[in-house]
NUKE-899230 format. One record per residue: residue number from 1; z negated, y, x negated of N, C-alpha, C, O, CB in turn. Coordinates in steps of 0.2 Angstrom, whole numbers, plus 5000, padded with zeros to 4 digits. Glycine has a CB too. Layout:
N
NUM, Z, Y, X, Z, Y, X, Z, Y, X, Z, Y, X, Z, Y, X;
...
This chain:
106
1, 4572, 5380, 4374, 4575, 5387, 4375, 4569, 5391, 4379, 4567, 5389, 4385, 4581, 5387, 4379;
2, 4567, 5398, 4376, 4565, 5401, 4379, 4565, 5406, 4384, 4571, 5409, 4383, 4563, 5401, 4376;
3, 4561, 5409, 4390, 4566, 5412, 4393, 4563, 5418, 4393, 4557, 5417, 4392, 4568, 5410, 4400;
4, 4566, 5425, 4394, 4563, 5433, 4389, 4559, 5434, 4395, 4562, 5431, 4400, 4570, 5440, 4386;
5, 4553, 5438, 4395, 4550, 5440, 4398, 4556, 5446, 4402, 4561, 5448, 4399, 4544, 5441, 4394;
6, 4554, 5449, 4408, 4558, 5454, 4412, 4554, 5461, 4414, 4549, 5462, 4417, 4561, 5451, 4419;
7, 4558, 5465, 4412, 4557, 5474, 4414, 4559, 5474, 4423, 4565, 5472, 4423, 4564, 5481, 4408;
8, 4557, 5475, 4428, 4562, 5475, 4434, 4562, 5483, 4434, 4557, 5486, 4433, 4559, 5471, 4442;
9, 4568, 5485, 4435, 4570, 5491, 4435, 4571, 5494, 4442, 4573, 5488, 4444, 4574, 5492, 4431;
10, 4572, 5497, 4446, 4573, 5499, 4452, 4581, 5500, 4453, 4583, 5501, 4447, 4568, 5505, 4453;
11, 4587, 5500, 4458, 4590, 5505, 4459, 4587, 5512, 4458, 4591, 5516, 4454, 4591, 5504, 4462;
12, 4583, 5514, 4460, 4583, 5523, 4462, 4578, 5523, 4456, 4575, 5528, 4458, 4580, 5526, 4469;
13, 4576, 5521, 4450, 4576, 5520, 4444, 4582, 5521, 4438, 4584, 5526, 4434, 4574, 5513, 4445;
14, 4585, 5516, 4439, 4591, 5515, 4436, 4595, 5522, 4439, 4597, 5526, 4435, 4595, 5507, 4438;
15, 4596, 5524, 4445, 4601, 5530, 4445, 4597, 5537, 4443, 4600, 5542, 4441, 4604, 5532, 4455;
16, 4589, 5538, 4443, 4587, 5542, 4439, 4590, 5544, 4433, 4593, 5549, 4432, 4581, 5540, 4439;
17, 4589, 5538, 4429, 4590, 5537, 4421, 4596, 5541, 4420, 4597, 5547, 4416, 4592, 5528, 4419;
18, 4602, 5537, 4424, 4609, 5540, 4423, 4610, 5548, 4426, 4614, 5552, 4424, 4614, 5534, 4428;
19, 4606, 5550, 4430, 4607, 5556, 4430, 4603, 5561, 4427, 4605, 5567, 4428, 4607, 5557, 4435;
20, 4600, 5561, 4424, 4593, 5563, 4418, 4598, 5562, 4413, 4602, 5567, 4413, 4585, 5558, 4417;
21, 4598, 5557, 4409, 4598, 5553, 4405, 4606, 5554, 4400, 4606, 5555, 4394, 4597, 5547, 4408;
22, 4611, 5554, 4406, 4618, 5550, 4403, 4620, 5557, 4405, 4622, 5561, 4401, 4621, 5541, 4406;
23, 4620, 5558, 4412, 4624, 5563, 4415, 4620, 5571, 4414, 4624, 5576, 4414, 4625, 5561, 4423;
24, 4614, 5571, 4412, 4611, 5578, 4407, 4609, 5583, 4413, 4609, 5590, 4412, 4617, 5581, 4400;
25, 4610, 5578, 4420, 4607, 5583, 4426, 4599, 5587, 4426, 4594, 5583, 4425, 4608, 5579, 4433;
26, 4598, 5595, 4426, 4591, 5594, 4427, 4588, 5593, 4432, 4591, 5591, 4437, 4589, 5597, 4427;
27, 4581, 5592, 4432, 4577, 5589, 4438, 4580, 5591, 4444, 4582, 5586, 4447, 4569, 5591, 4438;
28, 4581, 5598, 4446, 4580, 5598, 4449, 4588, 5597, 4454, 4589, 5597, 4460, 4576, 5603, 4448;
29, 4593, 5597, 4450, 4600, 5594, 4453, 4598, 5587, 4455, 4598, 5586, 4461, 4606, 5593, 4447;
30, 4597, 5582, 4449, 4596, 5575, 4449, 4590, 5575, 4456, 4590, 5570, 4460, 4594, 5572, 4440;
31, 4587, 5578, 4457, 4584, 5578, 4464, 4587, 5580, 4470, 4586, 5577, 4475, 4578, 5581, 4464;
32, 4591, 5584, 4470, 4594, 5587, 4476, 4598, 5580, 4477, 4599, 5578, 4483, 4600, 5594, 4474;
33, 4602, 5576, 4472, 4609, 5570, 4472, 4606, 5565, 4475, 4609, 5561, 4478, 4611, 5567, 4464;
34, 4598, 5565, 4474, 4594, 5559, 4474, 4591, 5559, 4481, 4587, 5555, 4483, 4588, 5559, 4468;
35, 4593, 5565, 4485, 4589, 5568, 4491, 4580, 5567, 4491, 4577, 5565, 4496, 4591, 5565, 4497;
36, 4576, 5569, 4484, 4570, 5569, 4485, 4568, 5572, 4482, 4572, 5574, 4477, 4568, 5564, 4484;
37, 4561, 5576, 4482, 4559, 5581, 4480, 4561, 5582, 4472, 4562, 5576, 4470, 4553, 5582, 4483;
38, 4560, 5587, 4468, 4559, 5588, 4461, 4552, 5585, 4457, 4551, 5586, 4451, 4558, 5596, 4460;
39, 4547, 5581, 4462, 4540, 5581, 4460, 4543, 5572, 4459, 4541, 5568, 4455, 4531, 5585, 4467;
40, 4547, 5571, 4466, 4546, 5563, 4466, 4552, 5560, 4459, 4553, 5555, 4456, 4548, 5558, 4476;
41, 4556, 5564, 4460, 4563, 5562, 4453, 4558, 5563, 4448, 4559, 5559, 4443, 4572, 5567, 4452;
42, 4555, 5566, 4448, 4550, 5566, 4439, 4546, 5560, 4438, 4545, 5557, 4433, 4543, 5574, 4438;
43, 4545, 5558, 4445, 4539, 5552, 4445, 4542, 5546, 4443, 4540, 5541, 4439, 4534, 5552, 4452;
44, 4550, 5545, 4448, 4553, 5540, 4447, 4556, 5539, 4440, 4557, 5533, 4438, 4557, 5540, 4452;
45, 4559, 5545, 4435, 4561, 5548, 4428, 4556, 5542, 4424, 4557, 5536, 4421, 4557, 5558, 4427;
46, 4550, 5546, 4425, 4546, 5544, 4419, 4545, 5535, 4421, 4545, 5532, 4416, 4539, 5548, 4418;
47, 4544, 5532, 4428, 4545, 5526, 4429, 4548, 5522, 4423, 4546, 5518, 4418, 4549, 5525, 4436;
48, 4554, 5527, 4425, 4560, 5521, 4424, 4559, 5520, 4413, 4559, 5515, 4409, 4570, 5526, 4428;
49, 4558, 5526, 4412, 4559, 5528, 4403, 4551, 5524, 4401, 4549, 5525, 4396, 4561, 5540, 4399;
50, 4547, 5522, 4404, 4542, 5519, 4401, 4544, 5511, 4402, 4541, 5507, 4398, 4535, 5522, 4403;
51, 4548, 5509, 4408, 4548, 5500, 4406, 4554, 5501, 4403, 4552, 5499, 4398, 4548, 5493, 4414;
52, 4560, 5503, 4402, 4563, 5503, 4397, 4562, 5502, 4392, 4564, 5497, 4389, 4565, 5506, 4397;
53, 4556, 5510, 4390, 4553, 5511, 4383, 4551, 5503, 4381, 4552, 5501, 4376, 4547, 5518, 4383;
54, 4547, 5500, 4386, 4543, 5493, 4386, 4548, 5487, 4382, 4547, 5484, 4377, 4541, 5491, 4396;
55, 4554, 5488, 4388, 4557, 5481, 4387, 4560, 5482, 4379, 4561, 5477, 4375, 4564, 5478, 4394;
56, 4562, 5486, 4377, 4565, 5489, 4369, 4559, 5485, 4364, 4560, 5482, 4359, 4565, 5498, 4368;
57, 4553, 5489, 4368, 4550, 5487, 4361, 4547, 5481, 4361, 4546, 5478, 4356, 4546, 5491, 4357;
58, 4545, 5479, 4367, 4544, 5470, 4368, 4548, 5465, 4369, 4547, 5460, 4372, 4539, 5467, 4373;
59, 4555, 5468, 4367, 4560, 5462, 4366, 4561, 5459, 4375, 4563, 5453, 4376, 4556, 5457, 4361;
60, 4559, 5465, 4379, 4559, 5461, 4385, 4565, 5463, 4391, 4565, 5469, 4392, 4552, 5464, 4389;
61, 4571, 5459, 4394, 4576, 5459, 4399, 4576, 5463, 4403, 4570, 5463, 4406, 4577, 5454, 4402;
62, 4580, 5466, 4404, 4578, 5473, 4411, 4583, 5471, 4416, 4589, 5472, 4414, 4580, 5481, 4409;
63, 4581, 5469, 4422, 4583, 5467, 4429, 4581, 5474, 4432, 4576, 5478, 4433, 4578, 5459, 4433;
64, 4590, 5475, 4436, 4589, 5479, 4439, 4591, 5476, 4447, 4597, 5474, 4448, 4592, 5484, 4436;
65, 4586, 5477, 4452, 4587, 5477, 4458, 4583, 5482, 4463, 4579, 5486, 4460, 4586, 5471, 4460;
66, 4584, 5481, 4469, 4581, 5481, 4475, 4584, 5486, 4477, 4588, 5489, 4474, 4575, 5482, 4475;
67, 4583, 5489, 4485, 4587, 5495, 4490, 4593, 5492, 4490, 4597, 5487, 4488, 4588, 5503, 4487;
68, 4594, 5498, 4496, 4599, 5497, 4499, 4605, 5501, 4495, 4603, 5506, 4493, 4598, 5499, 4507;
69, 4610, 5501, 4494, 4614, 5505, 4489, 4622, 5507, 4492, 4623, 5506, 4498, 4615, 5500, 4481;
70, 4627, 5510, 4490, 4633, 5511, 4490, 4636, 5514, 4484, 4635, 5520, 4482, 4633, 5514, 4497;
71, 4641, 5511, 4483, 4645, 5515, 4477, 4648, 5519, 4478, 4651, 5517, 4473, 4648, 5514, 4474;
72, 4651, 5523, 4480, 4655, 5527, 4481, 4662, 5530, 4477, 4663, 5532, 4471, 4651, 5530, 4482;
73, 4667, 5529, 4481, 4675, 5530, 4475, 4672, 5536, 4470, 4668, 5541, 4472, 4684, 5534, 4481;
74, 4674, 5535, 4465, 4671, 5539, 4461, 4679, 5543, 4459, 4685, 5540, 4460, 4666, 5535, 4454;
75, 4678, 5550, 4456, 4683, 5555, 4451, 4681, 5556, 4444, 4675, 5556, 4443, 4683, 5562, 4454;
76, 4683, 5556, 4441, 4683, 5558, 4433, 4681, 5565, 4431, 4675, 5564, 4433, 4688, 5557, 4430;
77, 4681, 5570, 4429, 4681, 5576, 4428, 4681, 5576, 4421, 4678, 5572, 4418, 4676, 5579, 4430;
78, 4685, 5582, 4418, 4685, 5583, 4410, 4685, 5590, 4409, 4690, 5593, 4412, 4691, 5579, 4405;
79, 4680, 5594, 4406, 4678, 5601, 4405, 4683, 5601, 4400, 4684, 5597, 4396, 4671, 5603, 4403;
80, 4686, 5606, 4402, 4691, 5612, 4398, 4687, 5615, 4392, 4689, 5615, 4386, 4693, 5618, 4403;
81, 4681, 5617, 4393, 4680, 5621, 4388, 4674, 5619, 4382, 4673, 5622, 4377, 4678, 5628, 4391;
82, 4671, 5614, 4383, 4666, 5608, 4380, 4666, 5601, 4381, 4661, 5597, 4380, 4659, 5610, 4382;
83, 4674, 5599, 4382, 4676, 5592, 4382, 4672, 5588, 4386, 4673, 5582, 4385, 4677, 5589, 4375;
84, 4666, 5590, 4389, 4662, 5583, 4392, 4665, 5579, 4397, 4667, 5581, 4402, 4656, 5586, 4396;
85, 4666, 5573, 4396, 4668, 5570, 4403, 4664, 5566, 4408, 4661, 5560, 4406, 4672, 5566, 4402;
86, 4663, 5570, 4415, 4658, 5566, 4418, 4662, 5563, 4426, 4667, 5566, 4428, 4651, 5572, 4419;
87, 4659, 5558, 4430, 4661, 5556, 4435, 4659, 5558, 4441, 4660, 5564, 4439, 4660, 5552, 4434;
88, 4657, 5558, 4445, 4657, 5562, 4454, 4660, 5557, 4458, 4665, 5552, 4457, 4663, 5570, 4454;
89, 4657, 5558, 4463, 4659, 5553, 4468, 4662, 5556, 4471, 4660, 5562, 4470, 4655, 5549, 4472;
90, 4669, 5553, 4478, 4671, 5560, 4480, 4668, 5563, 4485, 4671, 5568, 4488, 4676, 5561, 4481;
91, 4663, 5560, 4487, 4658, 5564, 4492, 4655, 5568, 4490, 4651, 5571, 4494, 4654, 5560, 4495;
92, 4655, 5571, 4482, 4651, 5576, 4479, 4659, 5581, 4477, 4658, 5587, 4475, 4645, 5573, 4471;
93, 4664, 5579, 4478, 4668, 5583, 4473, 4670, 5589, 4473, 4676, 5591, 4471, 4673, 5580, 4472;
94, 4666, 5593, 4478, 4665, 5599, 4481, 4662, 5603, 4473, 4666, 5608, 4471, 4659, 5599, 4490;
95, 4658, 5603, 4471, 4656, 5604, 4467, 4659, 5600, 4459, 4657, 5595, 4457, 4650, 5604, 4469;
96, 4663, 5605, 4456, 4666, 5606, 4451, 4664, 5609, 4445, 4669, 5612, 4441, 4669, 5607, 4452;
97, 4657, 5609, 4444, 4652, 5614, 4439, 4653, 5608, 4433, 4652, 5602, 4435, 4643, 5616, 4443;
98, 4655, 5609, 4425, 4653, 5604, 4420, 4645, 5606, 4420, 4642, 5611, 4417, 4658, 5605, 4412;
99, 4642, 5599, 4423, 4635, 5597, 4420, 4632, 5599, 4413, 4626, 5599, 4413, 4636, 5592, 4419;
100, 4636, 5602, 4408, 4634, 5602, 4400, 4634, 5610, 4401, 4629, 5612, 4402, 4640, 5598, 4393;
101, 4640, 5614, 4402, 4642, 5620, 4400, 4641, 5625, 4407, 4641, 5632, 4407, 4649, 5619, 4398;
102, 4641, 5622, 4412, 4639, 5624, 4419, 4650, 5629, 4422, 4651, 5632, 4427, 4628, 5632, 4419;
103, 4654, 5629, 4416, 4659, 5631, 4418, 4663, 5628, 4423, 4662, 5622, 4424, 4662, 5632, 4413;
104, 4669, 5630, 4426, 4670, 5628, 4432, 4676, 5624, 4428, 4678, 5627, 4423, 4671, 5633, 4439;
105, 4680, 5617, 4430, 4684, 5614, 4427, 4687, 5611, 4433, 4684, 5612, 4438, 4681, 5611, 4421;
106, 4693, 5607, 4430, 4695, 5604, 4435, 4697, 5594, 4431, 4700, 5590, 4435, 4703, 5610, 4437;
């Protein structure tokens, strides 16, 4: 049995992705979330979409670790007017902007 070669992905890697990526925040949101400048979330961005891009196409395992983290209770949100549904923690849920359409929803 062979064992797959590994992609190590970061946390603050992996939450890049998801806020770029899945949640369609721009840089400069997904950096405000991230508390780090707009220059360092681009650097951590592309980190992250080139060992992905890596482990995809060399068939390689993607381990994600390292930092210190916290999850936070999360909320759901569903836009009224462009059906998107996105999540929020409720330490963000001050802000009720849909991500996709920028309309205010509940």
């Amino acid at each position: 049995m062979s064992m797959l070669e590994e992609v190590n992905l970061t946390i603050d890697e992996f939450e890049a992705l998801r806020l770029a990526d899945l949640e369609a925040y721009s840089q400069e949101e997904a950096a405000n979330k991230m508390q780090v400048s707009r220059a360092t979330f681009g650097r951590i961005v592309e980190n992250a979409r080139k060992k992905v891009v890596d482990a995809l196409v060399s068939g390689k395992a993607i381990l994600i670790e390292g930092g210190k983290f916290q999850i936070d209770n999360i909320v759901e949100f569903h836009c009224r007017k462009c059906k998107r549904q996105w999540k929020v923690s409720k330490l963000e849920i001050k802000n009720k902007k849909c991500p996709n359409c920028r309309d205010n929803t509940n």
